[in-house]
C-alpha beads as a LAMMPS data file, in Angstrom:
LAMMPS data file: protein, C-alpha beads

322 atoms
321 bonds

1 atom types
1 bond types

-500.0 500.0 xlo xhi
-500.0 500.0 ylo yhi
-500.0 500.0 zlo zhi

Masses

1 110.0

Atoms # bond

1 1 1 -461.063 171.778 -98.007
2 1 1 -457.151 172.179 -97.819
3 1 1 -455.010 169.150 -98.606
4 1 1 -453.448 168.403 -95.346
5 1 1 -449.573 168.046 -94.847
6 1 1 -448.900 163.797 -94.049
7 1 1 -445.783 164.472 -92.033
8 1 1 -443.461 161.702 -90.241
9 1 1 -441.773 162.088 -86.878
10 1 1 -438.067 160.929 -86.875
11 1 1 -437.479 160.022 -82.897
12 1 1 -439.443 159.406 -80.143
13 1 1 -437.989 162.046 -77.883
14 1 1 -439.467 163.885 -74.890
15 1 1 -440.537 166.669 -76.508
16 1 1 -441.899 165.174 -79.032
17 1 1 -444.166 162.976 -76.992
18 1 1 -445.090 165.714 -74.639
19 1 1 -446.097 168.742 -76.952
20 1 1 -445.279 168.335 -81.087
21 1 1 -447.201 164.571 -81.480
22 1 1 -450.244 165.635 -79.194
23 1 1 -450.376 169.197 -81.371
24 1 1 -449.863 167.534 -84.887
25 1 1 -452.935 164.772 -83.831
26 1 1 -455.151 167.652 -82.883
27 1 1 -454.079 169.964 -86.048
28 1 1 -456.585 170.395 -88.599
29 1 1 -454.089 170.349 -91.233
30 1 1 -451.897 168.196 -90.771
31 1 1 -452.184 164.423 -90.776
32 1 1 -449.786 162.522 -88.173
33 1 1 -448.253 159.554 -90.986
34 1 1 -445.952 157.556 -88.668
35 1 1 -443.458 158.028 -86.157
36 1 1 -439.738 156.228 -86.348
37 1 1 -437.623 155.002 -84.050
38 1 1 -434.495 152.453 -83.896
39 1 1 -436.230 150.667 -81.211
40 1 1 -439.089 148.913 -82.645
41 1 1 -440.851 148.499 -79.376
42 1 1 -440.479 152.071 -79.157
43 1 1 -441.934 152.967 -82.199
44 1 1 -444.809 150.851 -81.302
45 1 1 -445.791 152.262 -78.259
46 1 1 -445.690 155.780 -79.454
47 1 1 -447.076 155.282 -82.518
48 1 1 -450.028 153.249 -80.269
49 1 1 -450.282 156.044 -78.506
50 1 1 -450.991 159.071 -81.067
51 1 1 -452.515 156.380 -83.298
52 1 1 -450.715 156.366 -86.486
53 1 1 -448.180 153.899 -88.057
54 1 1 -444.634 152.582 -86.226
55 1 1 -441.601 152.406 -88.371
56 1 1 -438.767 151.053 -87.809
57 1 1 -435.232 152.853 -88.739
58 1 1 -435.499 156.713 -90.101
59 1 1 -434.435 155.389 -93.509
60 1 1 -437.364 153.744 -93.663
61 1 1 -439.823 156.421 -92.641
62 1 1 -437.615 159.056 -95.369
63 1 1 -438.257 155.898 -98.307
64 1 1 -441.587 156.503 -97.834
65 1 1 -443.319 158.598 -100.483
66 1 1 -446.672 159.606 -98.941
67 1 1 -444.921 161.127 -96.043
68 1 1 -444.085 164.797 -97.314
69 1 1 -442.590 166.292 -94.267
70 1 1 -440.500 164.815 -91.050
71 1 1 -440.324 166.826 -87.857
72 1 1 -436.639 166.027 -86.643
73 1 1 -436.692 166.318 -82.434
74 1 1 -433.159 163.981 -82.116
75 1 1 -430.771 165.107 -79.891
76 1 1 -428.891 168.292 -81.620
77 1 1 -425.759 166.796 -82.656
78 1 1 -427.582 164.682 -85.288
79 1 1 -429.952 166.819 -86.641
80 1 1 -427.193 168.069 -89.594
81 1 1 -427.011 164.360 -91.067
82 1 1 -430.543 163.243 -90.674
83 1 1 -432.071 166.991 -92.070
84 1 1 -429.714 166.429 -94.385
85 1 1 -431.011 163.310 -95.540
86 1 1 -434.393 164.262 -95.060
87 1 1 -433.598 167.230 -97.734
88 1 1 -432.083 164.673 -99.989
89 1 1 -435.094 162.362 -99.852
90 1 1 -437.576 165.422 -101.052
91 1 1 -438.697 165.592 -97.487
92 1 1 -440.341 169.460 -96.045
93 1 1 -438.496 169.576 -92.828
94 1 1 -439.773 170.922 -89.240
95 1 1 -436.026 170.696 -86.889
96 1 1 -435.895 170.916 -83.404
97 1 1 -433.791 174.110 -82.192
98 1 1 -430.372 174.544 -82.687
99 1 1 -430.650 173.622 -86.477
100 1 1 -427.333 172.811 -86.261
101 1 1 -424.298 173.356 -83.860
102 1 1 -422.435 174.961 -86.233
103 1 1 -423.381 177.897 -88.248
104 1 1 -421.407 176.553 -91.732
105 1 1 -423.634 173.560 -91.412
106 1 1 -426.225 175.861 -90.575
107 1 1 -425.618 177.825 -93.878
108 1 1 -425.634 174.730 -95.933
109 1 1 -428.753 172.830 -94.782
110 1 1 -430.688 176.034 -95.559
111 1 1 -428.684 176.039 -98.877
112 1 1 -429.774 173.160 -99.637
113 1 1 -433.293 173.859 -98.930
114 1 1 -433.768 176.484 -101.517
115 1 1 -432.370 174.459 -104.348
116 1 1 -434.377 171.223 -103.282
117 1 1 -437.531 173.827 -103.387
118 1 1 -438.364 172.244 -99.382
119 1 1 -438.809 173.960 -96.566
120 1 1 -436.508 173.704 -93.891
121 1 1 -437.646 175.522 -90.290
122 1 1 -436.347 175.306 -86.842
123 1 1 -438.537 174.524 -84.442
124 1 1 -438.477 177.864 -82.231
125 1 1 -441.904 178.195 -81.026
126 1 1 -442.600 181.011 -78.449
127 1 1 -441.832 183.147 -81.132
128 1 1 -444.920 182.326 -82.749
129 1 1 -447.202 183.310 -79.794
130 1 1 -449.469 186.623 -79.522
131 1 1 -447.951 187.722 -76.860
132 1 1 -444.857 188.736 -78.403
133 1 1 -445.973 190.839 -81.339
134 1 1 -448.102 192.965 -78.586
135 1 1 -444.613 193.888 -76.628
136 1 1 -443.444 194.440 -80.205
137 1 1 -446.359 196.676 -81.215
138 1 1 -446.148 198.486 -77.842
139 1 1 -442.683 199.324 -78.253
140 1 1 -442.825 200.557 -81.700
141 1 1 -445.723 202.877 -80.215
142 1 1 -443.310 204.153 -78.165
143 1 1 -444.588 203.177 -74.841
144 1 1 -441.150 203.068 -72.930
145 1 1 -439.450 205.323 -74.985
146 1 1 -436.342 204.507 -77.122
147 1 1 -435.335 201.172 -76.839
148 1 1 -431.903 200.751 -74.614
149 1 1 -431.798 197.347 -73.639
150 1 1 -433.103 193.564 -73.300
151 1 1 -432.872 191.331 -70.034
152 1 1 -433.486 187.756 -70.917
153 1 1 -433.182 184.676 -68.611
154 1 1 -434.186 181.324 -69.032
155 1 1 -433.077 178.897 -66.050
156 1 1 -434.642 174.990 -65.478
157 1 1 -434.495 173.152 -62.419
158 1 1 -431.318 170.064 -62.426
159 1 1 -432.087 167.383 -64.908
160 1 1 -431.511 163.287 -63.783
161 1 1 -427.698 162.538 -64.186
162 1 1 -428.673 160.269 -67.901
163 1 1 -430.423 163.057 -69.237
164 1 1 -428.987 163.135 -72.936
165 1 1 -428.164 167.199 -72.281
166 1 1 -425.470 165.695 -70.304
167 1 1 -423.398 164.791 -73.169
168 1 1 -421.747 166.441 -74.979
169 1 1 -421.149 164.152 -78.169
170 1 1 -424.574 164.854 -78.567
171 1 1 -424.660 168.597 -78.505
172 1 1 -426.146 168.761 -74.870
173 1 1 -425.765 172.408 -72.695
174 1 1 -427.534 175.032 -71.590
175 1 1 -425.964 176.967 -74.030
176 1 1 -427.845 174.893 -76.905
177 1 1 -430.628 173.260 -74.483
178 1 1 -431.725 176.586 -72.411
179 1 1 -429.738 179.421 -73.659
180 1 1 -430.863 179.426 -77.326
181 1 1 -433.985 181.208 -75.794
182 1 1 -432.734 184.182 -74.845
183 1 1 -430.286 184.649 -77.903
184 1 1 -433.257 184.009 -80.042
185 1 1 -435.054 186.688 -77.935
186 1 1 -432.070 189.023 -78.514
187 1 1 -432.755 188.366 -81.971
188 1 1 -436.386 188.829 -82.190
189 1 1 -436.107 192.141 -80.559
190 1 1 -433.176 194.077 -81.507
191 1 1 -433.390 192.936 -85.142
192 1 1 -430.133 193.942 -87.077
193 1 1 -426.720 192.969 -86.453
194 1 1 -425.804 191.961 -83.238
195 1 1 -422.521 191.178 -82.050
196 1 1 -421.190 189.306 -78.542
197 1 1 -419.465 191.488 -76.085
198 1 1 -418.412 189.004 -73.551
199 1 1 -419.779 185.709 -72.457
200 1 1 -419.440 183.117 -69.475
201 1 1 -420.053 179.139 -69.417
202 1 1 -419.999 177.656 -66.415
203 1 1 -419.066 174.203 -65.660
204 1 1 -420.747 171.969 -62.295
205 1 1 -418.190 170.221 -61.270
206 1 1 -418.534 166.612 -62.149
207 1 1 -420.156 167.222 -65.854
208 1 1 -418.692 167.144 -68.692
209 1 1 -421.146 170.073 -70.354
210 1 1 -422.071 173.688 -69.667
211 1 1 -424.771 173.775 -66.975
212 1 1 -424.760 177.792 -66.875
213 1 1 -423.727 180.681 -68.993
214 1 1 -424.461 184.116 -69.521
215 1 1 -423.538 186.819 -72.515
216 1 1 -423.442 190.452 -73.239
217 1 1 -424.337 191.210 -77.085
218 1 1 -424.550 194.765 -78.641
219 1 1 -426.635 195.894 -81.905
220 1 1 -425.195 198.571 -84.034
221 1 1 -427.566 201.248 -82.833
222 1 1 -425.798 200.405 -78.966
223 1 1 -429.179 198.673 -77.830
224 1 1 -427.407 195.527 -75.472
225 1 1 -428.682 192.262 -74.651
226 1 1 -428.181 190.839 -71.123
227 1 1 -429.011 186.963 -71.593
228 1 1 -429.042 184.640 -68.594
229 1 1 -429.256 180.823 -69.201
230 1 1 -428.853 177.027 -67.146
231 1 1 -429.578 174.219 -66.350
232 1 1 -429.980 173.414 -62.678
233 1 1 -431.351 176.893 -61.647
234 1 1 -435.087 177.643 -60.038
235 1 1 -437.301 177.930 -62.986
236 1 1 -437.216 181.449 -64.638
237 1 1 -438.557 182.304 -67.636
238 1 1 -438.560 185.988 -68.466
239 1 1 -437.710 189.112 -70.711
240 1 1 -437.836 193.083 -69.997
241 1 1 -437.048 195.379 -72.405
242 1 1 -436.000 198.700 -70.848
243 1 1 -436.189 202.272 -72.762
244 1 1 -435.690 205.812 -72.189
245 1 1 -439.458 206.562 -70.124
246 1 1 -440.121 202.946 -69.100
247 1 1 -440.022 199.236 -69.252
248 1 1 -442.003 196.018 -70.448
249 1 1 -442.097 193.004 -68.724
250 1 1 -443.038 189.395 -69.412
251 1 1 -443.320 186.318 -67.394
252 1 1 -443.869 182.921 -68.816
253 1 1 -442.046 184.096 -72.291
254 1 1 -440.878 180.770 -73.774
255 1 1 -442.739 177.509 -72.817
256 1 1 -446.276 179.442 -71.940
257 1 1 -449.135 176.543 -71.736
258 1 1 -451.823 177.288 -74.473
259 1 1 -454.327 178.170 -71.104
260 1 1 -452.164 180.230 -70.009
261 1 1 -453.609 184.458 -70.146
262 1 1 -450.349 186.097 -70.549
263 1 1 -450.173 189.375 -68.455
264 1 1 -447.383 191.774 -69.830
265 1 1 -446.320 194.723 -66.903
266 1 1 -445.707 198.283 -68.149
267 1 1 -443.558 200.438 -66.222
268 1 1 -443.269 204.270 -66.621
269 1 1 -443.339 207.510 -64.755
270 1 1 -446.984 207.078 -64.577
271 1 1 -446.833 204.142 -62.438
272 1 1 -447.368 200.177 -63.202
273 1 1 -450.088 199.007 -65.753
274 1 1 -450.972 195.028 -66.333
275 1 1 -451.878 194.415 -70.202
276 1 1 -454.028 191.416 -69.849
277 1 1 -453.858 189.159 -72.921
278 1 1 -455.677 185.587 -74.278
279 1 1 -454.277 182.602 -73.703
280 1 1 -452.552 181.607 -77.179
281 1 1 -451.211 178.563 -78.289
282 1 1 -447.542 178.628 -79.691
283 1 1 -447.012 175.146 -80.443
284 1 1 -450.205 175.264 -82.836
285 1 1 -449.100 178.405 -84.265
286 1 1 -445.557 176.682 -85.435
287 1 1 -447.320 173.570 -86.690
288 1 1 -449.845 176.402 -88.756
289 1 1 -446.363 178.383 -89.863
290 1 1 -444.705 175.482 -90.816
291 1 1 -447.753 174.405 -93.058
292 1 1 -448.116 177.778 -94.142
293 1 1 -444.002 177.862 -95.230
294 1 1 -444.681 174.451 -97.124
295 1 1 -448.019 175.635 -98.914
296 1 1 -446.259 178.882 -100.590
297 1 1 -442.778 177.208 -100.505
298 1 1 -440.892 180.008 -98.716
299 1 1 -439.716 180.158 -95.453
300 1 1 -437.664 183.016 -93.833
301 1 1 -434.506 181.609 -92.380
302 1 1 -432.396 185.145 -91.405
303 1 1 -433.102 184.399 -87.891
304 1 1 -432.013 181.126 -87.414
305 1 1 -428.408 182.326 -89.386
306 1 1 -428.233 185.017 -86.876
307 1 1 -428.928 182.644 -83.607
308 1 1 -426.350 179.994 -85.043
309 1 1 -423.841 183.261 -85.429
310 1 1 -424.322 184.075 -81.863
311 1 1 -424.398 181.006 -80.250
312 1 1 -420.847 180.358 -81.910
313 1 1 -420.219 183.653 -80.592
314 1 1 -421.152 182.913 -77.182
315 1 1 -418.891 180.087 -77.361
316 1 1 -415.825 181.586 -78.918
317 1 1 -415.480 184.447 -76.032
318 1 1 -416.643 182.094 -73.372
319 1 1 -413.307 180.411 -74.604
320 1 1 -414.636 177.554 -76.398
321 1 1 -414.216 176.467 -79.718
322 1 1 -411.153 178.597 -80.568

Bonds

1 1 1 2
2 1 2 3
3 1 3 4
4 1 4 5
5 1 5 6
6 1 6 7
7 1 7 8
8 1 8 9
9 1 9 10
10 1 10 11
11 1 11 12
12 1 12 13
13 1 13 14
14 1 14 15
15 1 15 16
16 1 16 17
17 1 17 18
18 1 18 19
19 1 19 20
20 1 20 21
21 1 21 22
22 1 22 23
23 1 23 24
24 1 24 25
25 1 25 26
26 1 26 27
27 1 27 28
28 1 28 29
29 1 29 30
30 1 30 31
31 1 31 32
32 1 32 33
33 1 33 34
34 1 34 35
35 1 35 36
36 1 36 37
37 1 37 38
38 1 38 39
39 1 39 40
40 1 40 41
41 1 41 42
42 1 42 43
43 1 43 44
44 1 44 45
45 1 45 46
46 1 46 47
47 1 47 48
48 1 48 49
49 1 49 50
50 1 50 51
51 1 51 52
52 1 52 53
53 1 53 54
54 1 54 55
55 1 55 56
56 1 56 57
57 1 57 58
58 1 58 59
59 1 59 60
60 1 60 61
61 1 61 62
62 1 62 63
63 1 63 64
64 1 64 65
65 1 65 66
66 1 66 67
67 1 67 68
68 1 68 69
69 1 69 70
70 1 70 71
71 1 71 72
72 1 72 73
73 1 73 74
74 1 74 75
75 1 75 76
76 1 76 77
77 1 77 78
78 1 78 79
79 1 79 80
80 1 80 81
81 1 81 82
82 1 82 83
83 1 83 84
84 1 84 85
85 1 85 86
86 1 86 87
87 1 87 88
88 1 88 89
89 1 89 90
90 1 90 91
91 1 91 92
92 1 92 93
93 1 93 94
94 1 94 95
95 1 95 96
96 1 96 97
97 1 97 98
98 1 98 99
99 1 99 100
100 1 100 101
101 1 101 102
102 1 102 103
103 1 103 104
104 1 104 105
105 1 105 106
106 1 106 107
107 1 107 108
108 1 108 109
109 1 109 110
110 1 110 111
111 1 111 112
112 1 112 113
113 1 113 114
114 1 114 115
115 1 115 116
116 1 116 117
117 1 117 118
118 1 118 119
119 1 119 120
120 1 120 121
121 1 121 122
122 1 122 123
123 1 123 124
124 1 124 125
125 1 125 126
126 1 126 127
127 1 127 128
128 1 128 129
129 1 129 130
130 1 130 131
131 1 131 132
132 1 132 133
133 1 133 134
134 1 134 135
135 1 135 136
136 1 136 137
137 1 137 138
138 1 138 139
139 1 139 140
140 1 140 141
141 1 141 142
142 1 142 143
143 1 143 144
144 1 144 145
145 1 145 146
146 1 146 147
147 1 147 148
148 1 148 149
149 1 149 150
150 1 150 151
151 1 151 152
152 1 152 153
153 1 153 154
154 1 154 155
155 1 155 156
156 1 156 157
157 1 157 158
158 1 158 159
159 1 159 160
160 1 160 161
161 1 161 162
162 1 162 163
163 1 163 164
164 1 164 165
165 1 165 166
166 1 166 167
167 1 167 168
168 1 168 169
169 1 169 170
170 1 170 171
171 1 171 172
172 1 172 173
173 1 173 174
174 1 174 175
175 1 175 176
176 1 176 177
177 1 177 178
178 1 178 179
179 1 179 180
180 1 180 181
181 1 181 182
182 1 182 183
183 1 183 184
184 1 184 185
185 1 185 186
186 1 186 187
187 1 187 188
188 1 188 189
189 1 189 190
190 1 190 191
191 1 191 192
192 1 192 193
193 1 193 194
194 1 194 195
195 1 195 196
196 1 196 197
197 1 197 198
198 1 198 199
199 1 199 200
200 1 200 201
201 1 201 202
202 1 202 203
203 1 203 204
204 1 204 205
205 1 205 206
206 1 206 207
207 1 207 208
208 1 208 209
209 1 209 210
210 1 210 211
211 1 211 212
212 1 212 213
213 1 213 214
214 1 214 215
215 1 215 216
216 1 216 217
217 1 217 218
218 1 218 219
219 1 219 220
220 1 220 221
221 1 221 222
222 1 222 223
223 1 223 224
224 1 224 225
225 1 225 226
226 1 226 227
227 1 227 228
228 1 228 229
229 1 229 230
230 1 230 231
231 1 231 232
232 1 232 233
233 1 233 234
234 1 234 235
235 1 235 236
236 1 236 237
237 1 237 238
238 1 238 239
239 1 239 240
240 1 240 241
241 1 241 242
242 1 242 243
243 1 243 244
244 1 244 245
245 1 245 246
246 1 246 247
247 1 247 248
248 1 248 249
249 1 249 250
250 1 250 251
251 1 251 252
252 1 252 253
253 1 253 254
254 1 254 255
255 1 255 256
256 1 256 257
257 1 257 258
258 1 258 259
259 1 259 260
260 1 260 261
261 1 261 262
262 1 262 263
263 1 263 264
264 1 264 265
265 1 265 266
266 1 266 267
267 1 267 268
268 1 268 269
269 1 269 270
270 1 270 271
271 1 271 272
272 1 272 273
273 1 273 274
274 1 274 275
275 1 275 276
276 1 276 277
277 1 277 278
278 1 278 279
279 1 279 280
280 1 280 281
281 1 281 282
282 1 282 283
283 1 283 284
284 1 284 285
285 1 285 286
286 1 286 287
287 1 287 288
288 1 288 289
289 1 289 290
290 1 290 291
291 1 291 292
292 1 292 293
293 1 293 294
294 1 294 295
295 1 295 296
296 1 296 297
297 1 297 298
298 1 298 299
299 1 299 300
300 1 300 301
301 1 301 302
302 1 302 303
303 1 303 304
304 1 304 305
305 1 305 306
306 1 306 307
307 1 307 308
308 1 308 309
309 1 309 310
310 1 310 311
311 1 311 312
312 1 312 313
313 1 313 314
314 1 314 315
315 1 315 316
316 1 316 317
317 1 317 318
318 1 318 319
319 1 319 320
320 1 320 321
321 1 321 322
């Protein structure tokens, strides 16, 4: 029987509660430890909840030696200084997407990493599901033709006026909240080195953050990448990839349910063909790649460095950061 991974969850945050801390209690190899908050009460209910031990402080819960890995969901301005003192403390990490907001910090958390011998990995999940390596598959089959081009959007109704995506101190955006979807698609897809175009962030009036953008990125082989993102849009949540003969299409690409049967569309001369798939779990499959990464201590990090690059990117010719 494998040793299971004791991990630790730093923050009570939505996501956390909704998806990773039901997914880690029902993994088979992975034993929920504790979860930390600031907030004892906090800690207390959650940790009630998913029934494993409250902690108070995320000092506390990195002090702690039978906890070998945290999963990090805090709001992404503080996930440099707490992975980074999750690294120090001999802690596997598991990092809520972006890693960082900036792709030096980026760079040096992953650094870090490799000569700690821990695994660092951002917590990008739909990559991970089936349904993805099938459009992958059917592309490299040829089955639109050469690849010309990927349309990705991700839009999510408004979110209540406190929501901490809001504020900027604490990295909140749709660039970094919704739009690191699409770039990461972009990056999935076209593989090589991509580079921004031209990009837009728009501004509601009345908040202080992005609440819209969009970009234009090109690969070296002239493949582009036409990524849609905000935050107080209908829900969409969609990629096609277009080619020379034909096109695929997939709905429900990034936060698929796991009973959800994917159904990808194929376009071509010959008409329109659904490619019925099994529902597929993504959230699982991180929590299984994550153990995977800690059990043969290597963990592939080239994507994340190119999503940091291009969300900079993005910012830079949207006029930001300059």
């Amino acid at each position: 029987m494998p040793q299971v991974l004791r991990v630790g969850v730093m923050g009570c945050a939505e996501i956390a509660r909704r998806r990773i801390l039901p997914a880690m209690k029902a993994h088979p190899l992975i034993e929920l430890a504790a979860v930390a908050s600031r907030d004892a009460a906090k800690a207390a209910e959650t940790a009630r909840q998913f029934d494993c031990r409250p902690v108070v402080g995320y000092e506390a819960l990195l002090a702690d030696d039978t906890v070998r890995a945290v999963y990090v969901p805090l709001p992404a301005a503080l996930h440099a200084p707490w992975v980074e003192a999750a690294l120090a403390a001999g802690k596997h990490v598991l990092a809520e997407k972006p890693l960082t907001t900036d792709p030096a910090r980026t760079r040096e958390l992953l650094d870090t990493a490799r000569a700690r011998a821990v695994v660092l990995m951002e917590n990008v999940m739909f990559v991970h599901h089936a349904q993805h390596a099938t459009v992958s598959r059917l592309v490299a089959e040829g089955e639109i033709g050469e690849l010309r081009s990927l349309h990705a959007t991700f839009t999510i109704p408004a979110l209540p006026d406190d929501d901490i995506r809001h504020q900027p101190e604490l990295g909140g955006g749709s660039l970094y909240d919704v739009g690191v979807y699409p770039v990461r698609a972009a990056v999935h897809f076209l593989r090589g080195k991509l580079e921004v175009r031209g990009a837009v962030l728009e501004h509601t009036p009345g908040r202080r953050v992005d609440t819209a953008g969009a970009a234009l990125l090109r690969a070296r082989d002239g493949v582009t990448a036409h990524l849609a993102f905000g935050m107080e849009h209908a829900y969409q949540s969609r990629y096609e990839l277009s080619g020379s003969s034909g096109r695929i299409l997939v709905d429900r690409a990034f936060t698929p349910p796991a009973d959800h049967p994917p159904r990808i569309l194929i376009e071509s001369r010959a008409g329109t063909r659904s490619y019925p798939l099994p529902p597929d779990d993504q959230v699982a499959n991180t929590l299984t790649a994550f153990v995977s990464a800690v059990r043969t201590g290597s963990c592939a990090s080239a994507d994340c460095l190119a999503q940091a690059d291009l969300l900079a990117g993005i910012r830079r010719a949207a006029g930001l950061d300059r």
